[in-house]
N, C-alpha and C positions, 0 to 999 in steps of 0.2 A: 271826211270825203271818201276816203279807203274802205271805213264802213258804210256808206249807202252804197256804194259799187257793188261790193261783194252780195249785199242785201237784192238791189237790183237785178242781180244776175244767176238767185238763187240760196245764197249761202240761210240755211237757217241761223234763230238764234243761239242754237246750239253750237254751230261751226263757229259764230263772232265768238259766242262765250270762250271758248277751246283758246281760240287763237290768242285771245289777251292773257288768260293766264299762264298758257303755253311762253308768249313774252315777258309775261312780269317772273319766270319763273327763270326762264332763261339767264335774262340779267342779274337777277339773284343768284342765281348760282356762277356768274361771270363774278359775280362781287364775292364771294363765297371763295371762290380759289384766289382770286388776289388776294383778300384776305388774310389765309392760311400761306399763301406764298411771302406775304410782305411780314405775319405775326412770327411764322420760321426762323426767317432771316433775323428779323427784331432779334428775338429769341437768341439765336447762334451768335450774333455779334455781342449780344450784352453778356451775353453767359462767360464771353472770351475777353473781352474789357475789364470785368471785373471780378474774375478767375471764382464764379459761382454758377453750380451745375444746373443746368437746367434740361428737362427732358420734354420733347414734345412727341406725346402716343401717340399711334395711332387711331384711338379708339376716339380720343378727343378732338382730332383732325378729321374724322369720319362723323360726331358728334358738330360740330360745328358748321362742317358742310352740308347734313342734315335739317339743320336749326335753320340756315340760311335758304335753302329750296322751301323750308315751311313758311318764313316769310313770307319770301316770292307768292306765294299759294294766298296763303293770307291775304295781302294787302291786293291781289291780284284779283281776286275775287269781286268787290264791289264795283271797280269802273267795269271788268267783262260785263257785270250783270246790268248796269247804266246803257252801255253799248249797243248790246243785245235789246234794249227796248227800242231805240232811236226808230222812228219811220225812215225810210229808204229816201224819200222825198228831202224831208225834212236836213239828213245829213248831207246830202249833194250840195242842197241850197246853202246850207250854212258849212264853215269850214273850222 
C-alpha cells in the first residue's frame, strides 16, 4: 500500500528501488553490529571461563560489518526491483 502512495504521488521507480534497499541494508547492518556486539562479548566471556586467549581485530570486526551491509545489498535488491514494477493501481487495491 506504502508503495502505490508514493507511486501515486510521484515517486519514481527509482525512488521505491532506493528506498528498499536503503531498508534491507539498514536492518543488515542493525543485524551486523548485534552481531559483533553479542560475537565480542561471546568471545571475552569464553576466553575468561576457560583461561584461553582470544583476540578480536579490528580488521575482522570492520570485515564482518562489511560482509553484513553486502548482504543487506544483496538480498535487498530483488524485492526493490519486484516493487518498483507494481502499478500504483494495482498496490492500493491489494495490500
Amino acid at each position: 500500500r506504502e508503495i502505490g502512495i508514493r507511486m501515486a504521488v510521484g515517486a519514481k521507480t527509482w525512488d521505491i528501488r532506493i528506498q528498499f534497499i536503503v531498508e534491507a541494508l539498514t536492518l543488515s547492518m542493525i543485524g551486523g553490529i548485534t552481531g559483533i556486539i553479542i560475537g565480542g562479548t561471546a568471545s571475552f566471556i569464553l576466553s575468561n571461563v576457560f583461561e584461553i586467549p582470544s583476540v578480536v581485530s579490528l580488521p575482522s570486526v570492520l570485515l564482518a560489518f562489511c560482509f553484513s551491509g553486502l548482504v543487506g545489498i544483496f538480498f535487498g535488491f530483488y524485492p526493490a526491483y519486484k516493487a518498483s514494477l507494481l502499478n500504483p493501481i494495482d498496490a492500493l487495491r491489494f495490500e
